[in-house]
C-alpha positions as CSV (number, residue, x, y, z in Angstrom):
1,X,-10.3,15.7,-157.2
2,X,-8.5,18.3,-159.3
3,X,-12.0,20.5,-159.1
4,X,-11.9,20.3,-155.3
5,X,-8.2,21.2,-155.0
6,X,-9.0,24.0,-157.7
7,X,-11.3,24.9,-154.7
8,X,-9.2,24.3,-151.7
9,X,-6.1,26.2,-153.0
10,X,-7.2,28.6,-156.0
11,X,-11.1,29.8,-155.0
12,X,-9.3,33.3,-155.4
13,X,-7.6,32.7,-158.7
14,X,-9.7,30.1,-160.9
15,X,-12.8,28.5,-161.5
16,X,-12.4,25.2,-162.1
17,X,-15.2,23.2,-164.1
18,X,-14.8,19.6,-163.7
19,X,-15.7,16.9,-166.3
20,X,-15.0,13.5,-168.8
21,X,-15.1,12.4,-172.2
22,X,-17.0,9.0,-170.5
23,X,-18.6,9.9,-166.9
24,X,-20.1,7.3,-164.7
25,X,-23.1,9.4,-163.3
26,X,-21.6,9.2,-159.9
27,X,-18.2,10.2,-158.1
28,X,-15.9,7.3,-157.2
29,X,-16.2,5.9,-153.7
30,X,-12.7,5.7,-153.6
31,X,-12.5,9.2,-154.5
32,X,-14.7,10.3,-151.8
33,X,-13.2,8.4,-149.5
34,X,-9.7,9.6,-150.2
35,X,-10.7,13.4,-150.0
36,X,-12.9,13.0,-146.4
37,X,-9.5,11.4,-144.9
38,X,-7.9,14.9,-146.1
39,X,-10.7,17.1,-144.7
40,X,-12.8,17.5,-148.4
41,X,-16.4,16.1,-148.5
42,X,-16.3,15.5,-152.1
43,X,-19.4,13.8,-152.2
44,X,-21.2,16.9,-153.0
45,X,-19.4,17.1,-156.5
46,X,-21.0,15.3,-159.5
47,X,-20.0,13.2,-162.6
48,X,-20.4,15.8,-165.4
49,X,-19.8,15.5,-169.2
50,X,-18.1,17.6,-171.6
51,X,-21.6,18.5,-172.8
52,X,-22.2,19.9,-169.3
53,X,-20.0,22.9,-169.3
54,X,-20.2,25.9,-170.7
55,X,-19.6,25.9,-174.1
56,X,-16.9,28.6,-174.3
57,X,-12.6,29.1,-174.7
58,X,-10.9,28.3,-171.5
59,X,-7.9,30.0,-170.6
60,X,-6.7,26.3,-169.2
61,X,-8.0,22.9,-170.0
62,X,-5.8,20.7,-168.2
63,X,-6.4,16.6,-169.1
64,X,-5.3,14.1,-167.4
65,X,-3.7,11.3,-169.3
66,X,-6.2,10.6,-172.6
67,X,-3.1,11.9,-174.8
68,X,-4.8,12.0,-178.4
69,X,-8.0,10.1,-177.3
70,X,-9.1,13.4,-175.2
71,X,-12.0,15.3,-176.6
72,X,-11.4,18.9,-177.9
73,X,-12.5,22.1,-175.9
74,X,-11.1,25.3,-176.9
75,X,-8.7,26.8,-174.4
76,X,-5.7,29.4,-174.6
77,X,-4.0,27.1,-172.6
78,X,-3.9,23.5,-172.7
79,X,-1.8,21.0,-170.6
80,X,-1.8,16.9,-170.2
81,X,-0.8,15.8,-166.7
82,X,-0.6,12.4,-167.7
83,X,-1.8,11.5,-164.5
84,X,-3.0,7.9,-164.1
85,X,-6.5,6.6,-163.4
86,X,-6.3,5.6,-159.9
87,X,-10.2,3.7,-160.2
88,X,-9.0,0.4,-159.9
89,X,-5.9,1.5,-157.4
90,X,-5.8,0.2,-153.4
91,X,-6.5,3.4,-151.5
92,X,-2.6,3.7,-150.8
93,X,-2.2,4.2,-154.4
94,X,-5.5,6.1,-154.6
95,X,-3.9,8.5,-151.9
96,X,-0.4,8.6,-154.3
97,X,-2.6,9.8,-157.2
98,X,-4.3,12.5,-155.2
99,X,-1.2,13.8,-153.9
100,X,0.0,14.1,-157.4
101,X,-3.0,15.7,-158.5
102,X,-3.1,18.5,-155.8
103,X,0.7,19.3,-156.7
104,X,-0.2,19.7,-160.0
105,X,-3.3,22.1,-159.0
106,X,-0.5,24.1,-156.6
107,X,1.9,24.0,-159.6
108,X,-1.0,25.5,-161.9
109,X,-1.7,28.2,-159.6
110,X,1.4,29.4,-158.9
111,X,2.3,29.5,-163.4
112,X,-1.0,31.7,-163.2
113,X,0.0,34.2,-160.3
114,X,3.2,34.6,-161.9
């Protein structure tokens, strides 16, 4: 979701590159489902891992709640939302987490414009 919102908000600023220390293969229904009811077919996305992107210093690398257990990639910047795994959530709380996660994205691109 962050990707996507890296997309919606920042196409003109960043390049986001998605991915996870333990990927499923597949986006999460849930996840899908919560980004069509804003507009975002995110079902064109896919479930990448770290070994999937570029190999190179980031300027960000933004995680989202492993703390210590998150894998290393070199970045100028790095930054732990702490943002909880919605997976298991009902889509109310799925929707919370989203929201969260775009106002983080927002709050990202605004630090870099500045």
């Amino acid at each position: 979701m962050a990707e996507a919102f890296a997309i919606i908000h920042g196409a003109d600023i960043l390049i986001a590159k998605s991915s996870g220390s333990k990927p499923s293969g597949i986006v999460n229904p849930k996840a899908i489902r919560s980004m069509k009811s804003i507009g975002y077919d995110l079902s064109t996305h896919d479930s990448k891992s770290l070994d999937e992107i570029p190999q190179i210093e980031y300027d960000y690398v933004i995680t989202m709640g492993c703390g210590d257990e998150c894998p290393f990639v070199r970045a100028l910047h790095r930054d732990d939302w702490n943002i909880q795994d919605p997976k298991n959530m009902d889509p109310q709380e799925f929707d919370g987490v989203r929201n969260d996660i775009e106002h983080k994205v927002l709050e990202l691109i605004k630090s870099i414009q500045n």
